[in-house]
N, CA and C of each residue as an Amber inpcrd file, in Angstrom:
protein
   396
 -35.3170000  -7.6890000  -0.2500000 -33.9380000  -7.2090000  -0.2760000
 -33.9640000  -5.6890000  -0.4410000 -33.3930000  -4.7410000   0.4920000
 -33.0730000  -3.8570000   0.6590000 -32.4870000  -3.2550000  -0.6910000
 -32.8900000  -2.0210000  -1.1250000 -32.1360000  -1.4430000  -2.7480000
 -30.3460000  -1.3040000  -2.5570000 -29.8390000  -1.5370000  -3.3990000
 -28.6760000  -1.3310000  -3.7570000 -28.5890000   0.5500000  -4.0030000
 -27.7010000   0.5070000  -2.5160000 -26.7320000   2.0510000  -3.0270000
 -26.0460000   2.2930000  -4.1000000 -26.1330000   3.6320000  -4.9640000
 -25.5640000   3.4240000  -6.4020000 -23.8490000   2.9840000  -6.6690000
 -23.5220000   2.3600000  -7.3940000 -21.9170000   2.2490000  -6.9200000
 -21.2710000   3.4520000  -7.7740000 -20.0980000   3.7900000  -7.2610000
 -19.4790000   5.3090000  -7.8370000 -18.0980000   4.3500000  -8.5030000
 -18.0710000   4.8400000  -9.4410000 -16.3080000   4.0910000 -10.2360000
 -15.5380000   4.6450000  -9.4250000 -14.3240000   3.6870000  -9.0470000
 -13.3660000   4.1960000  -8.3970000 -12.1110000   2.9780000  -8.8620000
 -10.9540000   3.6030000  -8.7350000  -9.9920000   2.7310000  -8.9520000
  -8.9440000   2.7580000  -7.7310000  -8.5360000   1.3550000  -7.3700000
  -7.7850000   0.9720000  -6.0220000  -6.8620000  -0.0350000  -6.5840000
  -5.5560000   0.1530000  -6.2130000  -4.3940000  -0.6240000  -6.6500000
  -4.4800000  -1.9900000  -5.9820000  -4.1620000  -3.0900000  -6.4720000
  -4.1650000  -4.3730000  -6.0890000  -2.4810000  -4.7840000  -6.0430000
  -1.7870000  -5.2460000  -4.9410000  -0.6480000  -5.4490000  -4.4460000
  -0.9340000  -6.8860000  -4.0400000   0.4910000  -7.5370000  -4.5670000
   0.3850000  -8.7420000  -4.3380000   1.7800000  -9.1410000  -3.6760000
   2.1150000  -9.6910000  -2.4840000   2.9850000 -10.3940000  -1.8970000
   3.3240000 -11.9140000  -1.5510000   4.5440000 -11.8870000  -1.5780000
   4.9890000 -13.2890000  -0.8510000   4.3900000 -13.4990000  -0.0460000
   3.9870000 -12.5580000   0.8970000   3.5180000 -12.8910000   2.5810000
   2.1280000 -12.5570000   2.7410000   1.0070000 -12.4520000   2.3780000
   0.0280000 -11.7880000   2.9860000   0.2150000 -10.9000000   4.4330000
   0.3290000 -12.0040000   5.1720000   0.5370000 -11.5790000   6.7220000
   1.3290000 -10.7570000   6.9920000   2.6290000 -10.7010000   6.5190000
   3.7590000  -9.7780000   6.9970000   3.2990000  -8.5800000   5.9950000
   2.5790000  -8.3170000   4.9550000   2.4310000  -7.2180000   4.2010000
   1.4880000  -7.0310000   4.9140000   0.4540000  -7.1660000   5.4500000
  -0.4130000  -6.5690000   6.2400000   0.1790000  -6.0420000   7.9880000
   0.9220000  -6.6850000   7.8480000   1.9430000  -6.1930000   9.4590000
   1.8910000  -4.7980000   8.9930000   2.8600000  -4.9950000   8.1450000
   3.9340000  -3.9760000   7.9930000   3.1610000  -2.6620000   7.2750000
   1.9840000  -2.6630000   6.1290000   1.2730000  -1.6520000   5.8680000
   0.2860000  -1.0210000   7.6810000  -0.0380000  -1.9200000   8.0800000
  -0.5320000  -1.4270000   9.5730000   0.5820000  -0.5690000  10.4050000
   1.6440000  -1.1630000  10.9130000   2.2300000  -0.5110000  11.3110000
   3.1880000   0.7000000  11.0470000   3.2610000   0.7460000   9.2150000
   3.7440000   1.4670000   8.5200000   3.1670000   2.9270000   8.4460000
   1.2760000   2.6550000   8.1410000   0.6980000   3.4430000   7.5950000
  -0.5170000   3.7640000   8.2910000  -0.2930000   2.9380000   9.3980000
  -1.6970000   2.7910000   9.9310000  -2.8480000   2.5460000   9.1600000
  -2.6070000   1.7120000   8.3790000  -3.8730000   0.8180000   7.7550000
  -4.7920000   0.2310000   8.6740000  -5.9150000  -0.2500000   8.2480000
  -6.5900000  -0.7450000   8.8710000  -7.4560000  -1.6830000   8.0790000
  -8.0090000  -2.7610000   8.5150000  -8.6300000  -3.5090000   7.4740000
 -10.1610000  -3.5540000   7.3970000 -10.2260000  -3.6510000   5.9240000
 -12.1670000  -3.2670000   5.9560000 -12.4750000  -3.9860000   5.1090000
 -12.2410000  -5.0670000   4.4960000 -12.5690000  -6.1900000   3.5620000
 -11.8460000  -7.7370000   3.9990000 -12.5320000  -8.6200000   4.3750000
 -11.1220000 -10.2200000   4.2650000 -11.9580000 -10.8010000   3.5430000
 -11.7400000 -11.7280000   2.6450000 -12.0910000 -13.2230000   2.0900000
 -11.0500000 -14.0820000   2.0650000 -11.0650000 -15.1090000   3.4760000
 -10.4220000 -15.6910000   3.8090000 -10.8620000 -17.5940000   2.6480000
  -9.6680000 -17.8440000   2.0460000  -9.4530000 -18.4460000   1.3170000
  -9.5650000 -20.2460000   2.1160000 -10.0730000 -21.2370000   1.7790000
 -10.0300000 -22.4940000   2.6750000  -8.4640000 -22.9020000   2.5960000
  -7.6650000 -22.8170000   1.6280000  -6.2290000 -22.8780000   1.3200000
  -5.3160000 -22.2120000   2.5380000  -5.8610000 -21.2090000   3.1800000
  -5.1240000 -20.6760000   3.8940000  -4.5140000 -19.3440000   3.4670000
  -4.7220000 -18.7030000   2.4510000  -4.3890000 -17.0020000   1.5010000
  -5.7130000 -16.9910000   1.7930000  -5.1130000 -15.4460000   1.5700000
  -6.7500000 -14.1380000   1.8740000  -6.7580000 -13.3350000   0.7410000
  -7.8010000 -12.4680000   0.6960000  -7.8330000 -11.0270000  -0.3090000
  -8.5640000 -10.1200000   0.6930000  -7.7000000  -9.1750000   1.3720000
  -7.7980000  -8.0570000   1.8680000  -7.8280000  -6.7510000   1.5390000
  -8.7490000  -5.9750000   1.9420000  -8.7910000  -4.6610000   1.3830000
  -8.2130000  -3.6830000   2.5930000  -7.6080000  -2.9500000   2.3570000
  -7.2470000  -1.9620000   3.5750000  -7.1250000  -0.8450000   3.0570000
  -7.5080000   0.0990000   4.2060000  -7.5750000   1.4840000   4.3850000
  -6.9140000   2.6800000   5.3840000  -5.9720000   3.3260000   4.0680000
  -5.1760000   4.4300000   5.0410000  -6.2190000   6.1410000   5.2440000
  -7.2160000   5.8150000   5.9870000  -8.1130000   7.2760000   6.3150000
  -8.3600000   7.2050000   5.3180000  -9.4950000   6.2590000   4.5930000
 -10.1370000   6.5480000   3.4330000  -9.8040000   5.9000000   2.2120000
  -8.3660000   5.7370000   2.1660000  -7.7240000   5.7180000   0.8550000
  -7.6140000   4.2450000   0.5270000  -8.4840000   3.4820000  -0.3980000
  -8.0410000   1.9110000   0.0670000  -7.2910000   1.3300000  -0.8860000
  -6.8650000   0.2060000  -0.4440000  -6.1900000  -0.6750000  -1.7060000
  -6.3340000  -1.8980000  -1.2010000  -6.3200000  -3.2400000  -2.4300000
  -6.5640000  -4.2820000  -1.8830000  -4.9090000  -5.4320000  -1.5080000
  -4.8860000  -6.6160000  -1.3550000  -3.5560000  -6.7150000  -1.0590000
  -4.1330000  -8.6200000  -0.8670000  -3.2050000  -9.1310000  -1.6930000
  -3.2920000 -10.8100000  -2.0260000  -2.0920000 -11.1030000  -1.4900000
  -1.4320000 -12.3000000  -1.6950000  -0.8720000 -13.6350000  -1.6350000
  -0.4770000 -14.2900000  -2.2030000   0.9800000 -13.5530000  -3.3810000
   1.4540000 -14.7780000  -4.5220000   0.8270000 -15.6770000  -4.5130000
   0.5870000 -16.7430000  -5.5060000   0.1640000 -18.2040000  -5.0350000
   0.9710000 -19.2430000  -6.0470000   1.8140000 -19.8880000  -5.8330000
   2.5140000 -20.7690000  -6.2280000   1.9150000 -21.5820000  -6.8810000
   0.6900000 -21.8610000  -7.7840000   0.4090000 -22.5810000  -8.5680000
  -0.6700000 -21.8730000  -9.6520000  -0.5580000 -20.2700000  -9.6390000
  -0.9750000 -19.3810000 -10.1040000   0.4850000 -18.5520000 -10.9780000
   0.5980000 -18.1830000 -12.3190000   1.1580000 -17.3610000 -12.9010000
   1.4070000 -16.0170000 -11.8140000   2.3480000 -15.6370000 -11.8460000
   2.7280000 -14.4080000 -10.6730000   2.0600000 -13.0320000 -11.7210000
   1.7900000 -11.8920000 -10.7460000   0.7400000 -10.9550000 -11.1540000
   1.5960000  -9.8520000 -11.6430000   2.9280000 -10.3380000 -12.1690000
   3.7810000  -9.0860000 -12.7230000   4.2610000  -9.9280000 -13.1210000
   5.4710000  -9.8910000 -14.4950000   6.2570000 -10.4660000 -15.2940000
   7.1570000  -9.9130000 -14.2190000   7.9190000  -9.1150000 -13.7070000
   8.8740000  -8.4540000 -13.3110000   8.2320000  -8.0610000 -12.1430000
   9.3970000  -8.4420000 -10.8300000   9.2550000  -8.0380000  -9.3400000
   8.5570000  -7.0390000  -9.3190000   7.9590000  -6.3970000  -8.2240000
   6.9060000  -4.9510000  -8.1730000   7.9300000  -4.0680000  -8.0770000
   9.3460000  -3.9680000  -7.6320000  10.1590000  -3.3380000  -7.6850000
  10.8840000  -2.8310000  -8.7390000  10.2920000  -3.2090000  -9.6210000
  10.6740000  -3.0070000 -10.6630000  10.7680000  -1.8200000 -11.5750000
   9.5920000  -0.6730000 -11.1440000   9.6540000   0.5550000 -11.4430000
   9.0180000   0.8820000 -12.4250000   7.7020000  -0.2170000 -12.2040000
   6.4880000  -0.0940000 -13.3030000   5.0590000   0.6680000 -12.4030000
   5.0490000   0.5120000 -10.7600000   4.3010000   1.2390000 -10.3190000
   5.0190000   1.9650000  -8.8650000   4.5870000   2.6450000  -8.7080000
   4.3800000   3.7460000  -7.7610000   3.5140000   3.9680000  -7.1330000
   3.3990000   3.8020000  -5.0710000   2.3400000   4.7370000  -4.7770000
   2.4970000   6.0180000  -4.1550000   1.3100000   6.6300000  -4.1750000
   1.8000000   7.9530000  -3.7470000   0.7850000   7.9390000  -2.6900000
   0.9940000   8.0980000  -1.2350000   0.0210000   8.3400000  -0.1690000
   0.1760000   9.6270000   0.2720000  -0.9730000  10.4290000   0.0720000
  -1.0720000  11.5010000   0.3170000  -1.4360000  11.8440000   1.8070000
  -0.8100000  12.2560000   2.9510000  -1.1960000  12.4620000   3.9570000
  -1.0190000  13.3400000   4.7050000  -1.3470000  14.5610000   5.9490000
  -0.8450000  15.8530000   6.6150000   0.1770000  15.5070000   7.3860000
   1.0860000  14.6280000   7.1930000   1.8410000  14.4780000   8.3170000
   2.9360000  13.6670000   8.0860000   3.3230000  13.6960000   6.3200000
   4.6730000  13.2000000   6.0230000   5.7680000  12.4330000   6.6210000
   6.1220000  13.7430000   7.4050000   7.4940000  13.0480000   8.4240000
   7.6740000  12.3250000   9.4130000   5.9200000  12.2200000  10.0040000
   5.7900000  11.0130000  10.8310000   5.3160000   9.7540000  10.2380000
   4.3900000   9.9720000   9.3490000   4.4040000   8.6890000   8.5600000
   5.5490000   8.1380000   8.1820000   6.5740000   8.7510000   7.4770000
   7.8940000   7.8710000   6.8520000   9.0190000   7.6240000   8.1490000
   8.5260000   8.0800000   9.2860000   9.5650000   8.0260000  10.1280000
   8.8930000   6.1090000  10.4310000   7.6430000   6.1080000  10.8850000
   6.8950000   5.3240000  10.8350000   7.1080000   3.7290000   9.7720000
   7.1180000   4.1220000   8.6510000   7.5470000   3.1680000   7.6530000
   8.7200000   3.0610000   7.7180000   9.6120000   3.3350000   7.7790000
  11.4270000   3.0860000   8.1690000  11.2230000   2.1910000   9.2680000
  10.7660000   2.7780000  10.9100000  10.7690000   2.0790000  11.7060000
  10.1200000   1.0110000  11.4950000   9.6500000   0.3070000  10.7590000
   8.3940000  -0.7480000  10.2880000   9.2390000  -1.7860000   9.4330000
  10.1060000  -1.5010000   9.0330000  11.3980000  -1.8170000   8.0930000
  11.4510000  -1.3800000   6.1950000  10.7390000  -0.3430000   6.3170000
  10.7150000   0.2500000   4.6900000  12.2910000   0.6300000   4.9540000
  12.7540000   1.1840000   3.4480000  14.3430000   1.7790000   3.4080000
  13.8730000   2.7200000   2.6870000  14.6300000   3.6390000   2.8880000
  14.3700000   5.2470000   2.5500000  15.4680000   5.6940000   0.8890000
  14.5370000   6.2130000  -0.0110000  15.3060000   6.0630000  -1.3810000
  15.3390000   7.5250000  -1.4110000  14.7970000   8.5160000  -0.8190000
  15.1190000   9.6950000  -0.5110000  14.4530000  10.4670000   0.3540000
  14.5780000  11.4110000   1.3730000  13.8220000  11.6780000   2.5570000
  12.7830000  12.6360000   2.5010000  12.4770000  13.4020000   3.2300000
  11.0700000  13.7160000   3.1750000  11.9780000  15.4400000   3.2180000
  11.1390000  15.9900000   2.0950000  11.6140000  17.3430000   1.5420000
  10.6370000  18.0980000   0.7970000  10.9080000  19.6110000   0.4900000
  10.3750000  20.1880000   0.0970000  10.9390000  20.4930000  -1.6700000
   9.8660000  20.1100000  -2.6750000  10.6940000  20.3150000  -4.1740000
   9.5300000  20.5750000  -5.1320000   9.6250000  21.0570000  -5.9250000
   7.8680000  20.9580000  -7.0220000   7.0780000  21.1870000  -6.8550000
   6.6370000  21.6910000  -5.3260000   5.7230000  21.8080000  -5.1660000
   5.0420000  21.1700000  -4.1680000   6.0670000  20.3700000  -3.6670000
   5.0330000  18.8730000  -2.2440000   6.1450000  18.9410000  -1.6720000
   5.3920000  18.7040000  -0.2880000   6.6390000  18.1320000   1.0900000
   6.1640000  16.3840000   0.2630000   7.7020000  15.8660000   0.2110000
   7.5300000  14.2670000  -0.4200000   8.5750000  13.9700000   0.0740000
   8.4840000  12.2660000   0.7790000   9.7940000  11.6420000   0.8330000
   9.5650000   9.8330000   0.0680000  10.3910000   9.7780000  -0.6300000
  10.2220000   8.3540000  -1.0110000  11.0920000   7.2590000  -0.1830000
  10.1530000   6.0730000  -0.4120000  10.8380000   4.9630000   0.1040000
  10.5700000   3.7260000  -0.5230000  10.8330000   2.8120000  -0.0360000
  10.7400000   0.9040000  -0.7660000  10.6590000   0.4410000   0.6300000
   9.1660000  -0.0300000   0.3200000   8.9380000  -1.1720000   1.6320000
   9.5070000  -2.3690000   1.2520000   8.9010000  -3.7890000   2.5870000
   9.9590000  -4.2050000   2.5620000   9.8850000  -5.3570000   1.2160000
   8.6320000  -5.4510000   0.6250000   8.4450000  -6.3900000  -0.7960000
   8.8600000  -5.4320000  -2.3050000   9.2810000  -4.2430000  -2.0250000
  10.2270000  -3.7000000  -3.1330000   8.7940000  -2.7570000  -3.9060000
   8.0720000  -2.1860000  -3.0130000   6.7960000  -1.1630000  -3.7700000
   7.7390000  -0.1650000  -3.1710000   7.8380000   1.0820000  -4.2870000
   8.4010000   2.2360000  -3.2070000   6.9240000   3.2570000  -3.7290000
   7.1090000   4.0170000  -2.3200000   5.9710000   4.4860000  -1.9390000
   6.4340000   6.2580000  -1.9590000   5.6580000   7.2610000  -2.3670000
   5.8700000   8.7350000  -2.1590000   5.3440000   8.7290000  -0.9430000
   5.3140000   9.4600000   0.1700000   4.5580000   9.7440000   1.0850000
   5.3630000  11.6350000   1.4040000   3.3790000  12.1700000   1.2770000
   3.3040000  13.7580000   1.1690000   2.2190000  14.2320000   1.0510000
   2.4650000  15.9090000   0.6340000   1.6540000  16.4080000   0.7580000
   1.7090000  17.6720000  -0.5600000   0.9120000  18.1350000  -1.5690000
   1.0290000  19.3410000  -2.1190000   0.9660000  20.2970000  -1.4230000
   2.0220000  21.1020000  -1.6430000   2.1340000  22.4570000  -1.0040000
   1.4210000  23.7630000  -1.5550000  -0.0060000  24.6170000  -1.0970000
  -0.4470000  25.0460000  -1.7660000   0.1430000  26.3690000  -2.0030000
């Protein structure tokens, strides 16, 4: 067996939906995700990892005979993501057209071009850039 590359700590948000499938639609066509991990489940749910240019996160499948992975909807306003990317206003034009809703648009304030939104399972997302 070939040596093990060293592993580097890293931390990646784990998102969990009603839909697998339609949350993976919709982060693809949203964000241009792409997928780089499946463990496809015999049940028929997966655990997918996906990647926006680097940036990954993983993404499950409520499961109805499993305790749900938040006391309170994800909408709830306990997390936030923030995708950092050069090209803001096409990305969120992108996630709207994808069916996200826009909680405020893509602007210049603090310091970042940022526009927020809520996809369509109730994560709202920053999408931007720091302005140096």
């Amino acid at each position: 067996m070939p040596p093990r590359p060293p592993i580097k700590p890293s931390i990646a948000p784990w998102l969990s939906a009603p839909s697998a499938a339609k949350a993976i639609a919709f982060y693809t066509s949203a964000f241009e995700a792409k997928e780089v991990y499946r463990h496809a489940d015999p049940s028929g749910g997966a655990v997918v990892k996906l990647s926006i240019n680097g940036a990954e996160f993983w993404l499950s499948q409520d499961s109805p005979d499993q305790s749900p992975s938040t006391p309170d909807p994800i909408g709830g306003g306990s997390i936030r993501m923030i995708l950092t990317v050069p090209n803001p206003d096409t990305i969120f034009a992108q996630a709207i057209a994808a069916g996200a809703t826009e909680v405020f648009p893509v602007g210049e304030e603090h310091g970042w071009r940022l526009g927020r939104l809520a996809d369509p399972f109730g994560l709202h997302w920053e999408v931007g850039y720091q302005i140096a």
